[in-house]
Legacy VTK file of the C-alpha trace (Angstrom):
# vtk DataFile Version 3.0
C-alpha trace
ASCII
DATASET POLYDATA
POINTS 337 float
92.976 141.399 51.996
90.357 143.520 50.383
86.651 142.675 51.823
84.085 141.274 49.143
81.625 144.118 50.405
82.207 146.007 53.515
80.107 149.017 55.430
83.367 151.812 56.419
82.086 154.269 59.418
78.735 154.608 57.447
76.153 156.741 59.443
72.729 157.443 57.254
70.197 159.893 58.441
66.908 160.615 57.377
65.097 163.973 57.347
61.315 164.456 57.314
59.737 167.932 57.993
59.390 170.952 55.541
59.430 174.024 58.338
60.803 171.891 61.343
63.224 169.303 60.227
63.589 166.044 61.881
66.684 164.176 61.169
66.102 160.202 62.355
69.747 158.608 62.499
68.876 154.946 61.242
72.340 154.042 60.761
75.494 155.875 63.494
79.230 154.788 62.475
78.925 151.539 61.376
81.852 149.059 60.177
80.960 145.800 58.704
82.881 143.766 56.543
81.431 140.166 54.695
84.302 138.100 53.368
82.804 135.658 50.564
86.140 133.170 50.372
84.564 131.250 54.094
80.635 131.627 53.516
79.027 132.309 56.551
75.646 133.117 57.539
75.585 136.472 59.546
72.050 137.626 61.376
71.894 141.196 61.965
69.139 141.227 64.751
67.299 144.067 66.358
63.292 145.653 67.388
61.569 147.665 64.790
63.632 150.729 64.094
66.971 149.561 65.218
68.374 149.668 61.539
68.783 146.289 60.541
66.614 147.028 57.127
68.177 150.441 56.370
71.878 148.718 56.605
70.399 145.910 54.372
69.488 148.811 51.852
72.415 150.535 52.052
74.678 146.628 51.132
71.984 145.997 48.199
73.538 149.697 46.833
69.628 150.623 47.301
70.513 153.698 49.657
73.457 155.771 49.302
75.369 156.786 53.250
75.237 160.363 54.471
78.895 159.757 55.705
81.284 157.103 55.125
81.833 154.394 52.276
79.967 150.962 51.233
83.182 149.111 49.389
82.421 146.532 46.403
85.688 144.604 46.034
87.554 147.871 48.166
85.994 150.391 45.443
83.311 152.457 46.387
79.713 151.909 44.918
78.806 155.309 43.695
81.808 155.396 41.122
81.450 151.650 39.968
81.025 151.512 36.383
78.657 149.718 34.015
80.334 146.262 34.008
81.047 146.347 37.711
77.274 147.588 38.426
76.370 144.579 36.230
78.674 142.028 38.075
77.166 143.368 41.724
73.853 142.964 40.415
74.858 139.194 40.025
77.317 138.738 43.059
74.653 140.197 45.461
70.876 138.699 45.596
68.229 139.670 47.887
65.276 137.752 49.275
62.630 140.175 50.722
60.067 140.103 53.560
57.080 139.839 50.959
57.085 137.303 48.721
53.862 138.017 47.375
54.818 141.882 46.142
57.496 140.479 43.816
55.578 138.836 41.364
53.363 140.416 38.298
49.864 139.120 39.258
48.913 138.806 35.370
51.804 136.816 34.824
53.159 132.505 35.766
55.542 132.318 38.003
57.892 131.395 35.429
58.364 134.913 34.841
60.473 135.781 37.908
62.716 132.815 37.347
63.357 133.624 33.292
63.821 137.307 33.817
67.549 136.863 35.179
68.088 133.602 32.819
67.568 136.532 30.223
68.981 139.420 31.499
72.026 137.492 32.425
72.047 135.441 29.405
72.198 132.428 31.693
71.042 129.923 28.662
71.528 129.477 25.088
67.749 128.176 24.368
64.444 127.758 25.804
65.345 124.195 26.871
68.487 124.942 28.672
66.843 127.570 30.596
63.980 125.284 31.799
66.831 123.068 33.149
68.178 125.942 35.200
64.829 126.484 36.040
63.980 123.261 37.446
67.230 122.662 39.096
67.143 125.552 41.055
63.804 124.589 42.331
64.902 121.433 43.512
67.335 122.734 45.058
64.738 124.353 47.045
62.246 121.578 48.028
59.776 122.435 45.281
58.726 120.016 42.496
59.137 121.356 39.373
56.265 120.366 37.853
53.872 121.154 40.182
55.672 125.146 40.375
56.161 126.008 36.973
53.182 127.410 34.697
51.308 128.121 38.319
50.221 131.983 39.117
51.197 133.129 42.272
47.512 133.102 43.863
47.771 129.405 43.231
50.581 129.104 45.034
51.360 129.534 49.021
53.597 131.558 51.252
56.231 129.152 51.852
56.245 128.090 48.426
56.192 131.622 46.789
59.591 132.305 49.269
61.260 129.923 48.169
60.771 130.546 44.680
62.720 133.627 45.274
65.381 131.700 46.823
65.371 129.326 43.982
66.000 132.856 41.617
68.637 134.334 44.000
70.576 130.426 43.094
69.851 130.868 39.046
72.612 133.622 39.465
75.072 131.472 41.646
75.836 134.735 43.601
78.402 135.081 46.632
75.703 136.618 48.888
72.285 136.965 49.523
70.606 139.294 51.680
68.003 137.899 53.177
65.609 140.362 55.013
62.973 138.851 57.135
62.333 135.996 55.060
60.148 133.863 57.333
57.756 136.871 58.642
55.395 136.039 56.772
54.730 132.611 56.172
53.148 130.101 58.182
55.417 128.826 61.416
54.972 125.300 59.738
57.250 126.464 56.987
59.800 128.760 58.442
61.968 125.981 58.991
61.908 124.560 55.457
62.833 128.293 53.920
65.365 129.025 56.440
66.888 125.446 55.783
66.808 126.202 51.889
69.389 129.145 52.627
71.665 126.655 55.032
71.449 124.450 52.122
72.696 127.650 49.498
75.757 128.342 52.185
76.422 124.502 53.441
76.010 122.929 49.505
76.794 125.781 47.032
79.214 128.088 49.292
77.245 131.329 49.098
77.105 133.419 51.868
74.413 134.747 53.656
73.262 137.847 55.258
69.951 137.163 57.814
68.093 140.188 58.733
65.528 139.604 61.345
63.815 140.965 64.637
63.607 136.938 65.991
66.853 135.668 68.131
64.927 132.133 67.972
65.407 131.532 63.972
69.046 133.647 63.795
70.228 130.962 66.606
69.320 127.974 64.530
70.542 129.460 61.199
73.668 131.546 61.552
76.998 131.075 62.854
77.343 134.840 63.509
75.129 137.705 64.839
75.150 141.546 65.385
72.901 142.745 67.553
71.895 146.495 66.605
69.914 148.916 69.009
69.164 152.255 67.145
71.417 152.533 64.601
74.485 151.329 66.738
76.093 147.692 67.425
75.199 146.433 70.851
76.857 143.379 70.649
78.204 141.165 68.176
80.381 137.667 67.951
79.494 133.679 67.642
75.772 133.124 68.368
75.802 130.418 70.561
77.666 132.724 73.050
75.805 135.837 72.527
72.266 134.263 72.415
73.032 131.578 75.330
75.192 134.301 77.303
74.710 137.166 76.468
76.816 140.167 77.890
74.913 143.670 76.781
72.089 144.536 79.050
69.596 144.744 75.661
70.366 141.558 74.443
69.766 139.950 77.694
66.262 141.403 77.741
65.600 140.731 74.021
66.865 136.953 74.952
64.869 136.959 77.735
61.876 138.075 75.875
62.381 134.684 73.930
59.399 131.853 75.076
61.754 128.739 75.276
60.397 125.350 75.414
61.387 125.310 78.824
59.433 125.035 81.851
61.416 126.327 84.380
62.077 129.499 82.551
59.923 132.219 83.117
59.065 133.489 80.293
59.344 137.196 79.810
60.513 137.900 83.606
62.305 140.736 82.649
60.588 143.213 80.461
62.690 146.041 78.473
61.028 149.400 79.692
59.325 151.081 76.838
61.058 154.388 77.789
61.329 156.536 74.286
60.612 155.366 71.161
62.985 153.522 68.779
63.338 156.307 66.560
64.579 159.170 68.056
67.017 161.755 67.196
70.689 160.502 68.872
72.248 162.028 71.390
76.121 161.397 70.981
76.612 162.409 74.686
75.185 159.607 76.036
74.743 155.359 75.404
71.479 155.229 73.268
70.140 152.208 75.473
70.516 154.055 78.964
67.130 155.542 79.626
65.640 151.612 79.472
68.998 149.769 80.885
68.706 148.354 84.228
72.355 148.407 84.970
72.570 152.273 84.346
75.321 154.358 85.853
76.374 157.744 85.710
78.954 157.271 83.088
76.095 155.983 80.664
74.580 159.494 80.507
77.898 160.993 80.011
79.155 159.524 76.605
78.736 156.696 74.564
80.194 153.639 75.345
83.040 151.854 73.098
83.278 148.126 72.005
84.659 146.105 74.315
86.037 142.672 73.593
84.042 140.570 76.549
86.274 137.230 74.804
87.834 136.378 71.622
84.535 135.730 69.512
82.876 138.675 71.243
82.090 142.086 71.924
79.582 144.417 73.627
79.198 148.162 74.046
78.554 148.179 77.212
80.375 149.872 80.511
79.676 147.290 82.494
82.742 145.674 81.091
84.822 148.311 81.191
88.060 145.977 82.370
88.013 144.265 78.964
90.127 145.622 76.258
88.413 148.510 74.089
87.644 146.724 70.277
88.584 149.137 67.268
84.788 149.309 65.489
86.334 149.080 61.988
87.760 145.830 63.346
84.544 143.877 64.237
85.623 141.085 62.147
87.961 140.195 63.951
85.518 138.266 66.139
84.175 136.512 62.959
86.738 133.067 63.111
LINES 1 338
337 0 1 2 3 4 5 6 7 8 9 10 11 12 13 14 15 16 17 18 19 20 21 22 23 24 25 26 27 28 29 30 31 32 33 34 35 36 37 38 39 40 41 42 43 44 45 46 47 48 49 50 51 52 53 54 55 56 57 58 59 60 61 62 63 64 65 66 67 68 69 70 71 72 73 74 75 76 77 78 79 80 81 82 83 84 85 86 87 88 89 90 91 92 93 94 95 96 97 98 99 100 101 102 103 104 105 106 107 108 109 110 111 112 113 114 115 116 117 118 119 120 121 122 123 124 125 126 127 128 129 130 131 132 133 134 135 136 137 138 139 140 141 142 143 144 145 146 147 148 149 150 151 152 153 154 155 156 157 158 159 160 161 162 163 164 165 166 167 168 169 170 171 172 173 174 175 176 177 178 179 180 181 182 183 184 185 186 187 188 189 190 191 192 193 194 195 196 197 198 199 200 201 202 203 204 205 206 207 208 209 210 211 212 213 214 215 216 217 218 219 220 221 222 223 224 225 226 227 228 229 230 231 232 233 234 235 236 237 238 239 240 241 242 243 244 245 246 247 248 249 250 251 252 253 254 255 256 257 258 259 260 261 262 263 264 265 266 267 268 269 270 271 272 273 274 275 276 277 278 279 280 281 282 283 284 285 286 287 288 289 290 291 292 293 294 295 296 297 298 299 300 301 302 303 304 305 306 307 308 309 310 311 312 313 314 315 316 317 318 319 320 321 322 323 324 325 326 327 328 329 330 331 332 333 334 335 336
């Protein structure tokens, strides 16, 4: 069955320098495929420079790989045509990390909401489209009348976010890609926005992709997670087992890193050593996370480890489970069931 939109062995690498090139590998060999007909919300989790934004970029046909294939219904993006650039540009909606940096200053913030009623000739008059208007916002907590004719200054974080949301729903898409939504709001509000996009997937089937450095708000909103560590899946698989149990040596740290409402955890016991920085130039000799692993071994320097399938709704890369049965990348959904 072909994949709605699907990430085949795509590695992207960036290159800064005029006399001394520096090639940054954001994205190494990565599979991914997001099915539409059971909406899901998948988190793609990871620390600054791990590549959760660039492989965001790369679905939202905003970056083009510098090897391998991002599919749109099994075709590949860079030879879609007109129509089928037109129907992606519906099927697919974004929600970004600013809400603020969306909107025309100068203008209400009407204007973002009848910009794809227009483009998309969503309504057949100005009162039809004020209906879509002011159902989508409801659909998103906000009161129509006290939104509409507003300029962004007047409004807040929160509210401003979901706005967005409330556009992404004009278009009834089957995704959204949703990259660090709650950053930078309030903590008071995270929960309403992030339960405005459980409300798209529960009450309107569209499925969602959460991008986001913060284990805490992917484990309350997705049923999925991968966990990325430069460029490269660490572990991936239902997030109640990888966030409560988790098997890769990074993920334990990042989980441990988490301040649970818990007093008899310690907090933070654990540290991950700094050891390089997130953005390096890879080394396909060795596992990317073995210069700040505490489980290190000699194999780790030697070559890179594959996926292993830990259980049947996970896997890690990790030796340390080197008795489990090796997990085909291109296959990753397979632990999506």
């Amino acid at each position: 069955m072909t994949a709605f939109l699907e990430l085949r062995n795509v590695t992207k690498v960036f290159s800064s320098g005029i006399l001394r090139k520096k090639r940054t590998v954001a994205l190494d060999n990565l599979s991914l495929k997001i099915d539409t007909d059971r909406p899901m919300v998948k988190a793609i989790a990871g620390e600054s420079g791990s590549g959760k934004t660039t492989l965001g970029m790369m679905l939202m046909g905003f970056l083009s790989p510098t090897s391998g294939s991002v599919l749109y219904n099994g075709k590949d993006m860079r030879s879609l045509n007109r129509d089928e650039q037109r129907a992606f540009r519906r099927e697919v909606q974004a929600v970004f990390q600013d809400p603020f940096s969306v909107y025309n200053p100068f203008y209400p913030v009407d204007h973002v909401l009848e910009m794809p009623i227009e483009k998309f000739k969503l309504a057949k008059s100005r009162r039809e489209a004020r209906a879509l208007m002011e159902e989508a916002l409801s659909a998103v907590g906000l009161q129509p009348a006290e939104t509409l004719g507003r300029f962004p200054h007047q409004l807040s974080g929160g509210q401003r976010q979901r706005i967005m949301v409330a556009r992404a729903l004009l278009l009834k898409p089957r995704l959204i890609i949703a990259d660090e939504p709650v950053s930078m709001v309030d903590a008071s509000l995270r929960a309403t926005i992030l339960e405005s996009l459980r409300k798209l997937n529960r009450d309107f089937g569209i499925s969602i992709l959460y991008i986001t450095h913060d284990l805490t708000t992917a484990y309350h909103v997705s049923n999925h997670i991968l966990v990325l560590y430069r460029g490269s899946l660490a572990e991936a698989g239902d997030v109640e087992h990888v966030i409560k149990q988790p098997k890769h040596p990074y993920t334990q740290l990042l989980v441990d890193s988490i301040p649970w409402p818990d007093l008899e955890h310690s907090w933070g016991k654990n540290r991950i050593p700094s050891g390089k920085s997130a953005v390096q130039p890879v080394s396909a000799t060795a596992c990317k996370f073995a210069d700040r692993c505490p489980h290190a071994m000699p194999v780790c320097g030697q070559q890179p480890p594959p996926l292993y399938r830990v259980d049947p709704t996970r896997a890690a890369a990790c030796f340390l489970h080197q008795e489990a049965a090796v997990l085909p990348r291109e296959e990753i959904n397979a632990l999506f069931v």
